[in-house]
C-alpha positions, -999 to 999 in steps of 0.1 A, spaced: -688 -463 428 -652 -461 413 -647 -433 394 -635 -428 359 -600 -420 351 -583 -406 325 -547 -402 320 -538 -366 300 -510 -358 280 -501 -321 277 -483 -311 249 -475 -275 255 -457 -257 284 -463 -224 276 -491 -198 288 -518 -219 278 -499 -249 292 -498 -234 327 -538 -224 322 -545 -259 316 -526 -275 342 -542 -254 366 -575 -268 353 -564 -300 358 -550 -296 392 -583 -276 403 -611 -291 390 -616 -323 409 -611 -303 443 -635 -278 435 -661 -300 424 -673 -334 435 -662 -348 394 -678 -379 384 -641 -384 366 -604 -381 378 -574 -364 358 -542 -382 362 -517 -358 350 -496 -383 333 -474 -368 312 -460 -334 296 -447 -327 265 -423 -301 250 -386 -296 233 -373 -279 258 -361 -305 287 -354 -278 312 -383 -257 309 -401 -289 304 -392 -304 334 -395 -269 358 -430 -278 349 -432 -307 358 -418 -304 391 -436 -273 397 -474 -284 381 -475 -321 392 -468 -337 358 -457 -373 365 -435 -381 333 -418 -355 306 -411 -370 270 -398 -342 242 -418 -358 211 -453 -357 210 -457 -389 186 -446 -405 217 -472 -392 240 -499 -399 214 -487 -438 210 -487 -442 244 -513 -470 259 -516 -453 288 -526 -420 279 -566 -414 272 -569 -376 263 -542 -354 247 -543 -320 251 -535 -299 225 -516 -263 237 -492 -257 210 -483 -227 183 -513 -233 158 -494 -251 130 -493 -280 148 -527 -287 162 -541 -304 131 -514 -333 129 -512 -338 164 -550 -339 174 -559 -364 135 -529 -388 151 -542 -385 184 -574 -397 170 -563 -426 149 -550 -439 177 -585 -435 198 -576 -407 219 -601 -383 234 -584 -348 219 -589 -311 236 -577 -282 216 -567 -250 223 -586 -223 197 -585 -215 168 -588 -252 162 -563 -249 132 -546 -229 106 -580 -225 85 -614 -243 76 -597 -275 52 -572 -281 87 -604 -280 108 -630 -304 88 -598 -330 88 -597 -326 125 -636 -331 131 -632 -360 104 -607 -376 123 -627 -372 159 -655 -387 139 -641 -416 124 -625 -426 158 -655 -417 181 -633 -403 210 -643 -371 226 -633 -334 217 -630 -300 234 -620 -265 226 -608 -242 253 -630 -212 246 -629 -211 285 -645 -174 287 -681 -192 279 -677 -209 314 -679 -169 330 -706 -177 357 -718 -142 340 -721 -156 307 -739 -183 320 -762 -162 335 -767 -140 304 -772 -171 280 -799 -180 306 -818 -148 306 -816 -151 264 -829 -184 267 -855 -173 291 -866 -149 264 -855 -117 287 -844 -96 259 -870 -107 233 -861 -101 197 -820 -91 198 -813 -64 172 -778 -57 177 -741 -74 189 -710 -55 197 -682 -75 208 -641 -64 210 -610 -78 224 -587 -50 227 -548 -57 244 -514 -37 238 -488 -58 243 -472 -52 207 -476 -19 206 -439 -11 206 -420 -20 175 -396 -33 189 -413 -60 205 -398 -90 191 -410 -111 167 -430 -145 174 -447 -172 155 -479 -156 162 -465 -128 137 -468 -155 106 -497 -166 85 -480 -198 82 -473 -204 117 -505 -186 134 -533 -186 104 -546 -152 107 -533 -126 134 -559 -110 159 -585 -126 138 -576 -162 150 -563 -151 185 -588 -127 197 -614 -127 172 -620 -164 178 -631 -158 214 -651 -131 201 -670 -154 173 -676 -181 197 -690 -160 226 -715 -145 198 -725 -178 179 -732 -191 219 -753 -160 231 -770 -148 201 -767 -176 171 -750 -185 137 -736 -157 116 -742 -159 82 -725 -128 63 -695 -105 64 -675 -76 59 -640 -71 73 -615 -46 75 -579 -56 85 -545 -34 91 -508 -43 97 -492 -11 120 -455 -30 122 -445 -44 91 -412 -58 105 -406 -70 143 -366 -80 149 -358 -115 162 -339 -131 189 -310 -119 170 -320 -86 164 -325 -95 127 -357 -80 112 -386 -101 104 -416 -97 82 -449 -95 99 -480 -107 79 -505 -110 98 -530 -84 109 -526 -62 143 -561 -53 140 -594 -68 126 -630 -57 128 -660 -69 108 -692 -65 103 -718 -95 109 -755 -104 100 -766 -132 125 -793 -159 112 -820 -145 137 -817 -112 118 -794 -93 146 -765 -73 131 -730 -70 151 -702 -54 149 -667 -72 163 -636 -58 170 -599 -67 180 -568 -51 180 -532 -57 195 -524 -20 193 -552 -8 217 -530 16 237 -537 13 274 -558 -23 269 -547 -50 287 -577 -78 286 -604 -55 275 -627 -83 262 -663 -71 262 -697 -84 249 -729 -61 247 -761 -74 236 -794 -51 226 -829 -65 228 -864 -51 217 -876 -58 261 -837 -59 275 -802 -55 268 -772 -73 285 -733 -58 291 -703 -80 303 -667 -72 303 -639 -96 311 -619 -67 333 -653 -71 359 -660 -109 348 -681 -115 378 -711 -87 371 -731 -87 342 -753 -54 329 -786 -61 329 -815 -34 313 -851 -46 318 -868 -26 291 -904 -40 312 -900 -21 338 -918 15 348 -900 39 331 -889 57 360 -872 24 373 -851 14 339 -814 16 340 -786 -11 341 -785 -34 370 -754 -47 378 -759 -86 392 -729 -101 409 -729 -135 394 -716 -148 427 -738 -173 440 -751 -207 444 -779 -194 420 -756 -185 395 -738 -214 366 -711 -230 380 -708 -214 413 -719 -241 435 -690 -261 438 -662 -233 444 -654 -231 476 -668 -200 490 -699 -183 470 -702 -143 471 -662 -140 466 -648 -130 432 -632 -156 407 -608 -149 385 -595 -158 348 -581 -193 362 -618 -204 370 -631 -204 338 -607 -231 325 -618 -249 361 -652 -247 347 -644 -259 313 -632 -286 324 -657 -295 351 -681 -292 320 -663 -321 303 -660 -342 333 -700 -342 332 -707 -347 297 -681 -375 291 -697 -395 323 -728 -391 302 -712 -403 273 -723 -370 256 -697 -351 235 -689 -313 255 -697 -282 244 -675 -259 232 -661 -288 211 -646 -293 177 -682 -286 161 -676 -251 171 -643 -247 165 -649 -254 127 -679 -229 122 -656 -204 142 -628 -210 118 -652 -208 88 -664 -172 103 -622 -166 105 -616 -172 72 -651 -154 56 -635 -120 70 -605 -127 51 -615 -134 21 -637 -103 25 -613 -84 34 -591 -100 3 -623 -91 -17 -633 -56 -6 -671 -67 -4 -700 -87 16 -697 -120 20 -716 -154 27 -700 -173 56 -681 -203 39 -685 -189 3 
């Protein structure tokens, strides 16, 4: 049987650009797909850069405007890796004209930009992703299995953070991620979003706040060495009450001297407790609170084999992935559901009641109190 194709437009050449063209390039020669990627087209202002990319990624055509790419009859899915202001309009016109639309997180600049973008996705009935690509950890596979299995029984407590320090000098220059208008929120939106996602998937909804944000570098200088406000925070933690009665407590921070990817997730429960962290991606930490009690203690499980999520199609089992896998993953993930004609998971669902957990710990934090997610 023929398989399906579907032509992609990237717009985005950045980081994330390069993480998804990986994906794309990957995926269907790790595993057997029931789809195929054509990687049609790129998009991006810069024509040099733009084109190095192309060359180097396998992108067949470049254009610099991506109204063109979404009007385009031959594309099928546009894929969304841009600076954050500019994922609403691109994804609701990708949309109206019936284009299956993935989106890097957070899905937009706040919760009104994100219900416009699941309204849109609705009204057309195309397909939507978001790349919350550390879900597709074969260890965070395995410990959403052994939560599902009931392994840890009633969970009483979440801690989650997302700790890096690449802005810890002040004289690191300034970027759009430094602006509210141009990012949303800071650390909230960037690293907070992976956070909220990872928790809502392992242990449930969250239904009340309490945040605590802080700005270290007020100003960062441009490409001209001019000095530019920052006003967005460097560091964000909140507290969370999660609808299964579990409390949490997440954390992330920009300034985390000596962090690099320190992105962690440890789970307590009344017969078990689980411990994963993104700098050893392939073990997870698991406590067995069943056992004699001169047998308990963390096990570390290397999440390394053909028993373990998304492990049997890579091409040797019992050898380490890395952070490039997990967008293989994600994507593999899609390739299934859309052959089923099912909608993917993460998707634009989640990215909404992420954003509405974003935007609770502002406004608490604006507010000085508790508060209600969405109030």
């Amino acid at each position: 049987m023929e398989k399906k194709k579907l032509n992609v437009a990237l717009v985005g050449y950045g980081f994330m650009g390069k993480a998804h063209s990986t994906a794309y390039l990957e995926a269907q020669r790790v595993f057997d797909l029931p789809v195929t990627f054509e990687m049609a087209l790129i998009v991006g202002r810069n024509r040099e850069a733009c084109d190095s990319m192309r060359t180097q990624w396998g992108w067949k055509r470049y254009v610099s405007d991506w109204k063109d790419a979404v009007a385009d009859p031959e594309i099928d899915l546009v894929d969304i890796a841009t600076p954050n202001f500019l994922h609403r309009e691109i994804a609701v016109a990708a949309a109206e004209q019936k284009k299956n639309v993935f989106c890097e997180k957070p899905l937009g600049l706040n919760v009104n930009e994100c219900r416009e973008m699941v309204g849109a996705v609705e009204a057309a009935k195309v397909f939507h992703m978001i790349w919350h690509n550390y879900r597709k950890a074969p260890a965070i596979g395995l410990a959403k299995r052994l939560i599902s299995e009931n392994r840890l029984g009633r969970i009483y407590h979440l801690r989650a953070r997302f700790l890096q320090s690449w802005q810890i000098d002040p004289k690191t220059p300034w970027r759009w991620l430094h602006q509210k208008q141009y990012a949303g929120s800071g650390v909230n939106g960037d690293l907070n979003a992976h956070l909220i996602d990872m928790s809502r998937y392992l242990v449930g909804e969250i239904t009340q706040v309490c945040g605590m944000m802080e700005t270290f570098v007020k100003e960062r200088p441009d490409k001209t060495g001019a000095m530019v406000k920052v006003d967005v925070d460097d560091a964000c933690s909140f507290l969370a009450r999660f609808e299964n009665g579990a409390v949490g407590v997440i954390e992330s921070s920009r300034m985390s001297t000596g962090r690099m990817v320190n992105n962690c997730i440890e789970i307590n429960g009344e017969h078990g407790a689980l411990y994963w962290d993104f700098e050893d991606m392939n073990s997870l930490y698991y406590f067995d609170n069943t056992e004699k009690p001169d047998r308990r203690g963390f096990k570390k499980i290397q999440a390394l084999t053909a028993h373990h999520p998304y492990m049997e199609g890579h091409w040797s089992t019992n050898h380490a992935l890395g952070y490039a896998n997990t967008f293989i993953n994600t994507l593999r993930e899609f390739a299934i559901s859309y052959d089923k004609n099912e909608n993917p998971s993460p998707n634009f669902y989640d990215g909404l009641k992420n954003q509405m957990v974003i935007d609770t710990v502002i406004s608490s934090v604006e507010r000085e109190k508790w508060i209600d997610i969405g109030e």
